[in-house]
C-alpha positions as CSV (number, residue, x, y, z in Angstrom):
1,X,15.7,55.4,64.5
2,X,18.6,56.1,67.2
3,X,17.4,56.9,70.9
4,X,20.2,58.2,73.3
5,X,20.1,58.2,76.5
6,X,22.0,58.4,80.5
7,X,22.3,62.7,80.3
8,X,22.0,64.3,83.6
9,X,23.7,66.0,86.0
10,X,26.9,65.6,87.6
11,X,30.2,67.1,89.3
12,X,33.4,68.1,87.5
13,X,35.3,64.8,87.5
14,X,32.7,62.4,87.8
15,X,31.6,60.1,85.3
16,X,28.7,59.2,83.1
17,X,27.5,56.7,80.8
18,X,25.4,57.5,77.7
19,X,24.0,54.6,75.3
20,X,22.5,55.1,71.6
21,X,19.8,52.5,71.1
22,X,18.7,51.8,67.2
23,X,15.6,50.4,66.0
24,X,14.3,49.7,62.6
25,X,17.9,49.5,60.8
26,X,20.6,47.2,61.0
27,X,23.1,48.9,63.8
28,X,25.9,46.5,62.4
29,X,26.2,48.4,58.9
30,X,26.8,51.5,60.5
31,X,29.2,53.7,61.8
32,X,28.2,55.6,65.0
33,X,28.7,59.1,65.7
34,X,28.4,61.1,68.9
35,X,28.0,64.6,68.8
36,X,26.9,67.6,71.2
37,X,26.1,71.2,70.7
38,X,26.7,73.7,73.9
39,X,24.2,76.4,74.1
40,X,24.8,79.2,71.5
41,X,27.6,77.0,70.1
42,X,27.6,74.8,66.5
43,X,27.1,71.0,66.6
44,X,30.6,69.4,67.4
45,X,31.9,66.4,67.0
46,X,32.9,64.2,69.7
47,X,34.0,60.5,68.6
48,X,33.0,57.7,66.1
49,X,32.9,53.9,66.0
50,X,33.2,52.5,62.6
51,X,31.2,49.2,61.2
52,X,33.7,47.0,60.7
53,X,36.3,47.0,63.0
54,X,35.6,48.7,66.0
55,X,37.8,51.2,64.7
56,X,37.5,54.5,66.8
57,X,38.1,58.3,66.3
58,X,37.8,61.2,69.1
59,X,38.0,64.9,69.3
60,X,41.0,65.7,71.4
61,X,39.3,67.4,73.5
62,X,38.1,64.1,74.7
63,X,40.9,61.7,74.1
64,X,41.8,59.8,76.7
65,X,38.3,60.3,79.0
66,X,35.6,59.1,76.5
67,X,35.6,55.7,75.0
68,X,33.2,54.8,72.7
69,X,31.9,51.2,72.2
70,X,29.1,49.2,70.9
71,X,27.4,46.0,71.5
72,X,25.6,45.1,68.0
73,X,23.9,42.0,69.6
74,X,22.0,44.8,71.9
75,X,22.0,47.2,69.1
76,X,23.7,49.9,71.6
77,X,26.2,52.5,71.4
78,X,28.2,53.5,74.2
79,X,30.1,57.1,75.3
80,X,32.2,56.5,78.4
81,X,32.4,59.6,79.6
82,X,34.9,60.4,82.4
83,X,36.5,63.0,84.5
84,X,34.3,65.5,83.1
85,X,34.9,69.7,83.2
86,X,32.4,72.2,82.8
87,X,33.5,72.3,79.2
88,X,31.6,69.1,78.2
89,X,28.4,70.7,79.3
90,X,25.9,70.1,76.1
91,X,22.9,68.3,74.3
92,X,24.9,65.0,72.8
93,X,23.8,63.0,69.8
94,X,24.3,60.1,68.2
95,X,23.9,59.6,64.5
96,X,24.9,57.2,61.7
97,X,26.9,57.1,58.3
98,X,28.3,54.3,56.5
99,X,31.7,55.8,57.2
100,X,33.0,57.6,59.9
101,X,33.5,61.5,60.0
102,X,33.8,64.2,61.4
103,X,30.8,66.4,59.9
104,X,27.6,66.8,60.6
105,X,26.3,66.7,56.7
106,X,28.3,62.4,56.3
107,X,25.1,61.6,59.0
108,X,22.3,60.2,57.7
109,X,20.3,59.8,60.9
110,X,20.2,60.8,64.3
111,X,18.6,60.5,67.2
112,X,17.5,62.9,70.1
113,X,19.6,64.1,71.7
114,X,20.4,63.7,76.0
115,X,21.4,66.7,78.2
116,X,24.8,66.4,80.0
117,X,25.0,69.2,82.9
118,X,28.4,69.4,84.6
119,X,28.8,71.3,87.5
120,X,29.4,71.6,91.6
């Protein structure tokens, strides 16, 4: 089961820091997905962390102000987000795969998602 967490509000160019927690599975086996979905928009992908070597993937949309980490010792999942526009307003997820992707369909579970609100 993933949990994620650290949504709320906040002003365009501030920063916020959203965690994915796992229970039941083995978070190490897993690559680590976050997405979000605007309203009246599809389920997009925002940035991955793979199993085995930290490897990382963003959307450029996001490149270069959201780093994703994780800590498998915690069994957490980190999205850095930072300098944030209007445009990231959304519900994000996280979800897992045994190999990092882009769609939703690779994912085999996810959690609920957290509600990011930019705005002044």
């Amino acid at each position: 089961q993933l949990q994620a967490s650290g949504g709320g509000l906040v002003q365009p160019g501030g920063s916020l820091r959203l965690s994915c927690a796992a229970s039941g599975f083995t978070l190490d086996y897993y690559a680590i997905g976050w997405f979000r979905q605007a309203p009246g928009k599809e389920r997009e992908w925002v940035s991955c962390i793979s199993s085995s070597d930290d490897n990382t993937n963003y959307v450029d949309s996001v490149m270069g102000r959201f780093t994703i980490s994780r800590d498998n010792a915690k069994k957490l999942v980190y999205l850095q987000m930072n300098s944030l526009k209007h445009e990231d307003t959304a519900v994000y997820y996280c979800a897992a795969t045994w190999k990092c992707g882009t769609g939703v369909p690779q994912y085999d579970y996810w959690g609920q998602g957290t509600k990011v609100t930019v705005s002044s």
